[in-house]
Every structure is written in C-alpha cells, then in structure tokens.
Kinemage of the C-alpha trace (Angstrom):
@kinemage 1
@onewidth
@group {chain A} dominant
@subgroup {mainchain}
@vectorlist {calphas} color= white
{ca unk a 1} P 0.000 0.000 0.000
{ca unk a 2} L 2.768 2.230 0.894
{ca unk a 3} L 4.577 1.788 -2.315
{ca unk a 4} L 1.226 2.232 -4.390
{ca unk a 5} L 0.932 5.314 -2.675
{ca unk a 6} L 4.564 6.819 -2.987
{ca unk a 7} L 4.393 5.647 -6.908
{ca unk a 8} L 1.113 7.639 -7.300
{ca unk a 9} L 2.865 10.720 -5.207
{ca unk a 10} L 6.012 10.708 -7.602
{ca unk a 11} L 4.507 10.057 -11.050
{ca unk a 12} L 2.405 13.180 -10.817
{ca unk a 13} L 4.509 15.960 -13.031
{ca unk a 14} L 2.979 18.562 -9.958
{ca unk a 15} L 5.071 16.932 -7.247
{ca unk a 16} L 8.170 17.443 -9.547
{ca unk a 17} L 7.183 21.043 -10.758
{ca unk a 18} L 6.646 21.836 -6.475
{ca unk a 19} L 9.873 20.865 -5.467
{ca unk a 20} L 11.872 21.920 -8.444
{ca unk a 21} L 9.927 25.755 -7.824
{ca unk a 22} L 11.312 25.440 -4.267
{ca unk a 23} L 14.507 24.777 -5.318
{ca unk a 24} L 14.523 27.158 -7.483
{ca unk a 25} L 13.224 30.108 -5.674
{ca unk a 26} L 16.858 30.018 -3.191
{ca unk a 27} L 18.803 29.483 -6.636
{ca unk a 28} L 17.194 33.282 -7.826
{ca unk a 29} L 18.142 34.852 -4.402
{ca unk a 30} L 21.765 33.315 -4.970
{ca unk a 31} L 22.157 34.754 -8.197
{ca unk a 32} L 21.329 38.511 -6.861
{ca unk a 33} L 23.722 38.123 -3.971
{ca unk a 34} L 26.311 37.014 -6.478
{ca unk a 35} L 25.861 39.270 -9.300
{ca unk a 36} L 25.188 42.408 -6.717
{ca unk a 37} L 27.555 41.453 -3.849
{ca unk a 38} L 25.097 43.105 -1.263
{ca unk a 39} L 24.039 40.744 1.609
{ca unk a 40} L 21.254 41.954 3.896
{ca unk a 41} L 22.745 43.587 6.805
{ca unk a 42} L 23.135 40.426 10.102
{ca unk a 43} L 19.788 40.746 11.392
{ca unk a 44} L 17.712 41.665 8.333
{ca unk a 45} L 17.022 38.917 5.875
{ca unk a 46} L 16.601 35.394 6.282
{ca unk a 47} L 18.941 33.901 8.767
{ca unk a 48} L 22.323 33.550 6.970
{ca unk a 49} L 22.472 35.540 4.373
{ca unk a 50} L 24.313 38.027 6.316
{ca unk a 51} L 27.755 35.894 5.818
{ca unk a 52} L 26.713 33.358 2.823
{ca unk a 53} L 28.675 35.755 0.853
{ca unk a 54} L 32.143 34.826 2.732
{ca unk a 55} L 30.645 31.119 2.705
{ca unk a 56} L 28.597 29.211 0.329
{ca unk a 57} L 29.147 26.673 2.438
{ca unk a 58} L 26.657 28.132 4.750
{ca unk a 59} L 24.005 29.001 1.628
{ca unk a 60} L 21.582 25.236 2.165
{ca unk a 61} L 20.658 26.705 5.631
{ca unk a 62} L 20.198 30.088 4.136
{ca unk a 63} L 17.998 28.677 1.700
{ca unk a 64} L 15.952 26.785 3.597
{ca unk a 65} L 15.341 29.896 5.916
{ca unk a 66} L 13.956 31.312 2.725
{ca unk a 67} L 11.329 28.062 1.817
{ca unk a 68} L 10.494 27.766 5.392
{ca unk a 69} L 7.737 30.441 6.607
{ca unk a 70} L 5.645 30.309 3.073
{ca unk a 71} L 6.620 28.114 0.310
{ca unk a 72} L 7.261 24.763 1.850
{ca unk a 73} L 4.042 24.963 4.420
{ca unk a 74} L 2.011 25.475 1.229
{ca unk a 75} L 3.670 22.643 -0.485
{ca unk a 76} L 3.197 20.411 2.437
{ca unk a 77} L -0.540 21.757 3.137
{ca unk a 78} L -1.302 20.762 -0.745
{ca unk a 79} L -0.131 17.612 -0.984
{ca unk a 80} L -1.205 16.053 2.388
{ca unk a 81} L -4.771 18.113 1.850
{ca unk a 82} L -4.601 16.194 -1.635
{ca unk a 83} L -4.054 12.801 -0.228
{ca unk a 84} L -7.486 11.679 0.378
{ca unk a 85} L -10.089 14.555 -0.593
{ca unk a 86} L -8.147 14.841 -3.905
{ca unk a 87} L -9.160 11.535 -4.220
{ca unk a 88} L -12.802 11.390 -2.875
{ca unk a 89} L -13.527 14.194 -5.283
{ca unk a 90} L -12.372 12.218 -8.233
{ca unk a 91} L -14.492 8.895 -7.425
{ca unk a 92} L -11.550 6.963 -7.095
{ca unk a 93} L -11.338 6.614 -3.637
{ca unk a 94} L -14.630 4.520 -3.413
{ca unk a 95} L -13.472 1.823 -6.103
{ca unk a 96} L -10.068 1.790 -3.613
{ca unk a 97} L -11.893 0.994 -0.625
{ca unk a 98} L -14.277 -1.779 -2.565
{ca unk a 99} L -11.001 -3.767 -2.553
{ca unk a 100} L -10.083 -5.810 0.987
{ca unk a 101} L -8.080 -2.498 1.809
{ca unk a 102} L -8.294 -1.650 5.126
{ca unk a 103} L -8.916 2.487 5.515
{ca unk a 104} L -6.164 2.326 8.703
{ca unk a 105} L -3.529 0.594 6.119
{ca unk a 106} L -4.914 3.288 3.921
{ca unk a 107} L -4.544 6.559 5.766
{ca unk a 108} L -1.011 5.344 6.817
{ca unk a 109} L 0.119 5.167 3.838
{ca unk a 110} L -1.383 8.562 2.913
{ca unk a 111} L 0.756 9.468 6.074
{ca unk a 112} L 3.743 8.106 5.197
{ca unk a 113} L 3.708 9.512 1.395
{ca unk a 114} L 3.372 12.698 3.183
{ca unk a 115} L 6.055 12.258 5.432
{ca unk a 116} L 8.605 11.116 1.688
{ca unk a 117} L 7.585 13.747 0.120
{ca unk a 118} L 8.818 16.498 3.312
{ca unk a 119} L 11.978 14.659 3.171
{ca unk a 120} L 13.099 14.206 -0.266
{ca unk a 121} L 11.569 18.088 -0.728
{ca unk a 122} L 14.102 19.257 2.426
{ca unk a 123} L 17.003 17.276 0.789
{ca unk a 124} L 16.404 18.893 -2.801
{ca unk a 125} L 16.420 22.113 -1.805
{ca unk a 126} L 19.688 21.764 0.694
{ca unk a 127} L 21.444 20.170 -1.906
{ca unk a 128} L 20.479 21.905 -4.735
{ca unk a 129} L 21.473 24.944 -2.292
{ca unk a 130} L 24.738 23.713 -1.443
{ca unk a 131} L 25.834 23.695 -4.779
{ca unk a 132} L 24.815 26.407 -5.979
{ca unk a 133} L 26.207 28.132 -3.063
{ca unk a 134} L 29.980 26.810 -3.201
{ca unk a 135} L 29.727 27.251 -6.991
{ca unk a 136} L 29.035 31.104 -6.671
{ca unk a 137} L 30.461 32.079 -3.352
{ca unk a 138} L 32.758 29.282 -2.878
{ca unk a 139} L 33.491 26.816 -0.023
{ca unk a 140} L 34.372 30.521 2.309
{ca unk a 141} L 37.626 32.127 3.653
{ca unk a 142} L 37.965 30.593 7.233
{ca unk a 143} L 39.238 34.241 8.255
{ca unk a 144} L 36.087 36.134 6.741
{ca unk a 145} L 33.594 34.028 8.039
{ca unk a 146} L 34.985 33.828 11.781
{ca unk a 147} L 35.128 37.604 11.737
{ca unk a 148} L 31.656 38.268 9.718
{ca unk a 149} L 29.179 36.262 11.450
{ca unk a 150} L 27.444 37.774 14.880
{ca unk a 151} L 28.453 37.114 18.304
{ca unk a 152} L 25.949 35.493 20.191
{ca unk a 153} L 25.489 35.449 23.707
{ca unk a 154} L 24.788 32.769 25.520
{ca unk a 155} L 21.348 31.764 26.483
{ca unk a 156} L 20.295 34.676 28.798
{ca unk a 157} L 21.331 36.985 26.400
{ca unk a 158} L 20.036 35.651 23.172
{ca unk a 159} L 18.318 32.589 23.537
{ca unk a 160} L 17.084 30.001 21.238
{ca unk a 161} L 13.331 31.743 21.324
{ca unk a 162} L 14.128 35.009 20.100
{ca unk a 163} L 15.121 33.267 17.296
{ca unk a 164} L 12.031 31.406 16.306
{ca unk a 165} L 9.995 34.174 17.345
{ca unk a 166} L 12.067 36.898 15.169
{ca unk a 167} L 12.946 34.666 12.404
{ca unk a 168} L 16.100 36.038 11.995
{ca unk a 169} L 19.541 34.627 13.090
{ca unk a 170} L 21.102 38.277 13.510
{ca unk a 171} L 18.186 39.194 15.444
{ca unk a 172} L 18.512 37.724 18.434
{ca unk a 173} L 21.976 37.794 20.845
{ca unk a 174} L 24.014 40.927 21.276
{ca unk a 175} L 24.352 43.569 18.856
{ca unk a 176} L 25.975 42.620 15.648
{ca unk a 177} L 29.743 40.860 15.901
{ca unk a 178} L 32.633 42.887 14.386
{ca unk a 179} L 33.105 43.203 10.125
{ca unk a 180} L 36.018 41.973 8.931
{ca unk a 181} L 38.899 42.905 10.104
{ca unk a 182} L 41.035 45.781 8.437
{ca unk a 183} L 45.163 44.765 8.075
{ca unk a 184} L 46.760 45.304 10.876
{ca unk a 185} L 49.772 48.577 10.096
{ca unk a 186} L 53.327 46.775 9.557
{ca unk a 187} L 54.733 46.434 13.383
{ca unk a 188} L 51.589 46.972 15.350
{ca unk a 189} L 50.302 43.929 17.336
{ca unk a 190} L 47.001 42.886 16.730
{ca unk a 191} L 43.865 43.582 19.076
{ca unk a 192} L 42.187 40.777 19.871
{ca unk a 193} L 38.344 41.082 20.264
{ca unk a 194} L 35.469 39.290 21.500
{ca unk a 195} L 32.584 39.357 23.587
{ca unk a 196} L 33.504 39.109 27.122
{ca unk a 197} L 31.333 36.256 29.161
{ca unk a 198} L 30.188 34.628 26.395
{ca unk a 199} L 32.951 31.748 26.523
{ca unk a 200} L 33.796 32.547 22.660
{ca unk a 201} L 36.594 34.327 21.649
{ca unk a 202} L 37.906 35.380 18.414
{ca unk a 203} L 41.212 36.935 16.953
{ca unk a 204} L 41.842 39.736 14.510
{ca unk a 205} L 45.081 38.047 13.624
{ca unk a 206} L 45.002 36.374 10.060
{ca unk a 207} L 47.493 33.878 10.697
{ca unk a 208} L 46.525 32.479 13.817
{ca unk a 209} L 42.204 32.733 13.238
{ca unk a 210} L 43.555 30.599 9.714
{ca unk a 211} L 45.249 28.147 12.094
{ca unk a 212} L 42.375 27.861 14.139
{ca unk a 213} L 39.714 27.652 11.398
{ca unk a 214} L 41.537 26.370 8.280
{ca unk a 215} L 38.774 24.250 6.074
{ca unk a 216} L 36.105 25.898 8.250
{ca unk a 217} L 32.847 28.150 8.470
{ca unk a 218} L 31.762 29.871 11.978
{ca unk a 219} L 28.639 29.083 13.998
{ca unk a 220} L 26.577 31.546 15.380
{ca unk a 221} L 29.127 32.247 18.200
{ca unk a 222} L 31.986 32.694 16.196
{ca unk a 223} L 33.774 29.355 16.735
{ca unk a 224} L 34.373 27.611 13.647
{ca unk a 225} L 33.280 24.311 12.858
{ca unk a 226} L 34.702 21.701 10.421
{ca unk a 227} L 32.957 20.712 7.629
{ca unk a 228} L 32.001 17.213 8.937
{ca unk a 229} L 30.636 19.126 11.772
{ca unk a 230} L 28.543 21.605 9.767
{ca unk a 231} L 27.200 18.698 7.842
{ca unk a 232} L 25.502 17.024 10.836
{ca unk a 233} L 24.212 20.519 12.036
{ca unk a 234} L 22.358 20.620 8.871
{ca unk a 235} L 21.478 16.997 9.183
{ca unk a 236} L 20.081 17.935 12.451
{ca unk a 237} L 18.237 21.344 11.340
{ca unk a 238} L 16.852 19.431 7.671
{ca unk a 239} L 15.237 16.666 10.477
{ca unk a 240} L 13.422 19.182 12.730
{ca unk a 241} L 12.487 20.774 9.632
{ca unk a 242} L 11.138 17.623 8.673
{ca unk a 243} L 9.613 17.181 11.902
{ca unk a 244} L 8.089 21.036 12.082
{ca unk a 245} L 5.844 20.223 8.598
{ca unk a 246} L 4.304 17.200 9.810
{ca unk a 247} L 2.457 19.342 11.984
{ca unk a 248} L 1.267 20.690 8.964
{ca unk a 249} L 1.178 17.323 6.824
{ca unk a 250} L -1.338 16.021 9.541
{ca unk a 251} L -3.856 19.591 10.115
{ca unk a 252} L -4.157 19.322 5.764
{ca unk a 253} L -4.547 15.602 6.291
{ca unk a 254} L -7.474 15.371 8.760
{ca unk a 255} L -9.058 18.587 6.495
{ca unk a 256} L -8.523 15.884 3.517
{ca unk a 257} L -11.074 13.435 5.304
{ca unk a 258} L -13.695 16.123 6.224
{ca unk a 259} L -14.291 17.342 2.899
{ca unk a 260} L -14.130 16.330 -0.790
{ca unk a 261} L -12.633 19.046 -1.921
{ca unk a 262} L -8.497 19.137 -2.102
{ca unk a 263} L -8.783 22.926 -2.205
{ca unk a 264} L -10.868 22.967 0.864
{ca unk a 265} L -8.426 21.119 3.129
{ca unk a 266} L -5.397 22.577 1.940
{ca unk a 267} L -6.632 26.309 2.240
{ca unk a 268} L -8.447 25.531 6.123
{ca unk a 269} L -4.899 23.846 6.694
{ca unk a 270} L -2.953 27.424 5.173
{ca unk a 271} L -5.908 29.592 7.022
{ca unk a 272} L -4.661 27.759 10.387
{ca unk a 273} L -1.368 28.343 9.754
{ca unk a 274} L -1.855 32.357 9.018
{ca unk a 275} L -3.898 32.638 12.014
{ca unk a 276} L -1.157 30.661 14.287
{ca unk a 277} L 1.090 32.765 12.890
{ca unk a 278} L -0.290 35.959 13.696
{ca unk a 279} L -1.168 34.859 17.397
{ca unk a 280} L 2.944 34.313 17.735
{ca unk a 281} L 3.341 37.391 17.469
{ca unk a 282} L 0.591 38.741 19.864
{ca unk a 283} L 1.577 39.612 23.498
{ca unk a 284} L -2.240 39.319 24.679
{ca unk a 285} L -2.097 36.015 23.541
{ca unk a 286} L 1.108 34.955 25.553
{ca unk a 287} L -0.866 32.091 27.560
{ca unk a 288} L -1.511 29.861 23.816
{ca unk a 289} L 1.726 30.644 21.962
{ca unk a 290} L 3.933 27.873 23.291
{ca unk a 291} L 1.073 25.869 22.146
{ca unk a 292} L 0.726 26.587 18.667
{ca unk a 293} L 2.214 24.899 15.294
{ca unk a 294} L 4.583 27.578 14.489
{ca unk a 295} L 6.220 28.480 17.332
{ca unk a 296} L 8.997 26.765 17.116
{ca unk a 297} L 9.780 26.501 13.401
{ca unk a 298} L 12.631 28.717 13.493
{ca unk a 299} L 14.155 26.996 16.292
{ca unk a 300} L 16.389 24.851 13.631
{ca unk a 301} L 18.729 27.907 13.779
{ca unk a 302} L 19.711 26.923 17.165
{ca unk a 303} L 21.822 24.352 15.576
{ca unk a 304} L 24.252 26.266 14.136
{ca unk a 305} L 24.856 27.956 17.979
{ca unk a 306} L 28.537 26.444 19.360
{ca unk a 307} L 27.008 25.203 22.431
{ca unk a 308} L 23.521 23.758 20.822
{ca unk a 309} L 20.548 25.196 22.401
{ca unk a 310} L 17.859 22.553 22.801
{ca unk a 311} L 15.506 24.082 24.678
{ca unk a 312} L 13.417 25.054 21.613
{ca unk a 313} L 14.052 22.534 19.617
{ca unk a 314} L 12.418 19.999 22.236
{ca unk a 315} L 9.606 22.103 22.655
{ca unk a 316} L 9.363 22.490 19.152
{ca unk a 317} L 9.694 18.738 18.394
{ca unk a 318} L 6.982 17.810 21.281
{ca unk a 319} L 4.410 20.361 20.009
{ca unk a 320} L 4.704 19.215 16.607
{ca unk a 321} L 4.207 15.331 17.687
{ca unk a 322} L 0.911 16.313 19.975
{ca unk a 323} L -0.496 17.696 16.881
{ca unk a 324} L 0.569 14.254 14.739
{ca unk a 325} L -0.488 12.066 17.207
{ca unk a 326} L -4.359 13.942 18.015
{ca unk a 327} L -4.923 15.001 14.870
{ca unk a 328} L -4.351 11.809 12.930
{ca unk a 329} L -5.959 10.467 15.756
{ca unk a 330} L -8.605 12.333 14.751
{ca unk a 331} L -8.437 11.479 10.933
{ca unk a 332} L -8.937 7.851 11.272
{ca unk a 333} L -11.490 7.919 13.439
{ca unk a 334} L -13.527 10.032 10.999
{ca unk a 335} L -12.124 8.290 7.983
{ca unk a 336} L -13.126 4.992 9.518
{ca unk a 337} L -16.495 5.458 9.907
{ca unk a 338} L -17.528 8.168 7.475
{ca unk a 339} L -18.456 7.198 4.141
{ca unk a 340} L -15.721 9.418 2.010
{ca unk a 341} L -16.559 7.229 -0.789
{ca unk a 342} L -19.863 8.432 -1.338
C-alpha cells in the first residue's frame, strides 16, 4: 500500500514542478547576492544571508530559511490536503476501498507519502542549495567568516526563542559581531576582540584565526566548525524541519477526510497556519503561543549555535508530535467510519 501510494505521489509531473519551484526560488536569491555582492545587513534577511557571501558553504541553511515560513508549508498543506479529498472528489477513492483495503492501512500510507515527500523536498532544496552556493560564493575564507558572522550570547542573552519568534539569526543575541577585520599597520600587534562572558573568543590576527579555522565556516558564536561538523548541524536542522511540517502534513490531512474538496483542506490547513502565525506574534495572547504549530519553526537555527541550544528545539519537536499524534488520531477515526466514498 505504501509503495502504491509513494508511486502515485512521484509520477504526478505537480510533485516534480513543487519541489523543483522550491529549489529554485533560493537558486534566484543566490544569483542577486552574487551578481550584486550586497548581503542583507546580520539581522535583516533570512537567517544567513548576512555571511553566505564569505561562505557558500553556509548558503543550504540560508535557503531553507527562505522556503520555510511560506513556500514549503504550502507545499506540504497541498499535498497532504490532496491525499485523500483529492481523491474522494475524483471517485476513485470509493473503487479503492471496494477492494479488501483496510482504511487504517490506507490513511497510513497517505501518512507516510506525506512524510517522503517532506523529506526528499528538504534534501532537494539543501542540496540543490549547497551547490549552488559553493559554486558562486565558494566553499568561504575561514578568516572572513569567523570575523563576519554575529556574536551570540549565551542563552540569557540571546536565547534560542528570540530566534524562532524573530525569524532572523542576527536578530537575536548581542548587537551585531565585528566586520572583517582591516590589516593590521606593519609592526603593530594585533587587538584581539570578543565578547567578554560569552565563553567565545575570536582573533583579529590572520594567521593564527587561519590556524584555528583552516577548512572551516563559523557558527553563530563565532567558533568555527569543520565541515564534517557543519554537515551534521544541517542533518540535524533538515530533520526538525522535517519534523516542524508534519504538523502541517497532519492539520491538511485530517481537512482531507472532512471534505471532498483538495482545495478545501489545503486552504483551512494554510488559514490555520496564518492565524497561528499571527497569534505568535501577539503579546495578549502569551498564555496559547507555546502551544501553537509555528512556534517553534525557526528553532532549527539553534543548531548552528557552538554550544547547541535545545531548549526550543524539544519544545518544538513535542508540540509538533501532539499535533501528529491527536490530529491523525482524529483522521482515522472520521475516515473509519464516514463514508468518504460516497
């Protein structure tokens, strides 16, 4: 059943022409930032983009920054609000179910094709990402990218929340970290800087910061991290990712077994979204927001903070798993005893 479904999911031109748009959109932004040479200020902007010009290493997590709030909700929100009303409203689904298929089978494999196509769509567009990043900007001057990304403070200073709540890296810590450093004049020694408390410490000096970071990029902090260990940051950030539109795969996918209409579910799914989103950023309604589906969706960022915060991203992956397990919950026991068929 599951490999019925996922063969249905991936011979449909639509779910090629979705992820190759999403891919696509970070591929535009590259091309501006490479052609122009004018990143948004650290702060402004998606997170990232403040020092992917020093690092295209760093561009896959810039780029999903970019598909995150809009594009790849509403590519989730269509396909999983697609998965059974698309099918209702065609007549197909009641010749399905005259076979010995049980609807539990059924919906999890609905589920499940849901859950392949968040995955392979979140690996597309880092790797597509990636290389269009090291092939414009490069693989990043260890030097540039210690000095040019933000101090961050540590987490009473800029926590992990700020961050999903402002949606920008820059945007929460202390005020931005030092531009790149100027030569130092022949003779002089060079000053050392660096945020005092914050356990991170960087160096103005070329030779030594090349020492220290040679073959790397910089987390949030300023300490710079291999390549091996950048790669399993973005592992990590791609599965919470993963994890954060589920919550949205499984709001579309209960919508999908109210109705017979594909539209229906997906735009009640995007209409609960929107109206989450606008409640985050309330203050009067403080007492919900831990509680909704958004919340947390920027707390992937956290990842890339030298230590990791995972405050958020627990919280995050909890409230995300509540909503999978109640509202699928909620599906089959409406798309068990309802006749969708009819």
């Amino acid at each position: 059943m599951i490999v019925v479904e996922l063969r249905k999911l991936f011979r449909r031109p639509r779910t090629w022409v979705t992820i190759g748009l999403l891919c696509l959109l970070p591929a535009i932004v590259a091309a501006f930032l490479a052609s122009t040479r004018i990143a948004p200020p650290p702060g402004q902007g998606a997170a990232f983009l403040s020092a992917v010009l020093q690092s295209g290493s760093l561009y896959p997590a810039a780029a999903l920054a970019l598909v995150l709030p809009i594009f790849l909700p509403v590519a989730v929100a269509v396909v999983a609000g697609d998965a059974v009303a698309g099918e209702s409203g065609a007549g197909t689904l009641r010749y399905l179910l005259v076979r010995p298929v049980r609807r539990t089978a059924l919906l999890g494999a609905k589920l499940v094709s849901v859950i392949v196509f968040v995955v392979v769509t979140v690996a597309a567009v880092a790797g597509s990402s990636y290389v269009v990043g090291v092939a414009l900007f490069g693989a990043g001057d260890p030097v540039a990218v210690v000095n040019a990304i933000p101090q961050i403070s540590g987490p009473g200073g800029g926590g992990s929340g700020d961050a999903g709540s402002s949606g920008s890296a820059g945007s929460s810590g202390t005020a931005n970290g030092p531009a790149a450093a100027a030569p130092a004049a022949p003779g002089a020694s060079p000053p050392a800087s660096g945020t005092p408390g914050t356990g991170s410490t960087t160096t103005s000096d070329p030779t030594e910061a090349r020492d220290r970071a040679q073959d790397s990029v910089s987390s949030l902090s300023g300490a710079p991290l291999s390549p091996g260990d950048l790669a399993l940051r973005l592992l990590g950030a791609m599965g919470y990712i993963t994890i954060s539109m589920l919550g949205v795969g499984a709001i579309a996918l209960f919508l999908s077994t109210v109705t017979a209409s594909s539209l229906g579910a997906t735009l009640g799914a995007l209409a609960a979204l929107i109206t989450s989103q606008v409640l985050v950023t309330l203050d009067a309604a403080a007492s919900v927001t831990p509680y909704l589906p958004t919340r947390y969706w920027l707390a992937w960022i956290d990842f890339f903070r030298d230590p990791i915060f995972l405050r958020d991203i627990r919280a995050g992956v909890l409230v995300q798993l509540a909503y999978v397990v109640v509202l699928m919950a909620a599906a089959w026991a409406n798309f068990t005893t309802k006749d969708v068929g009819a």
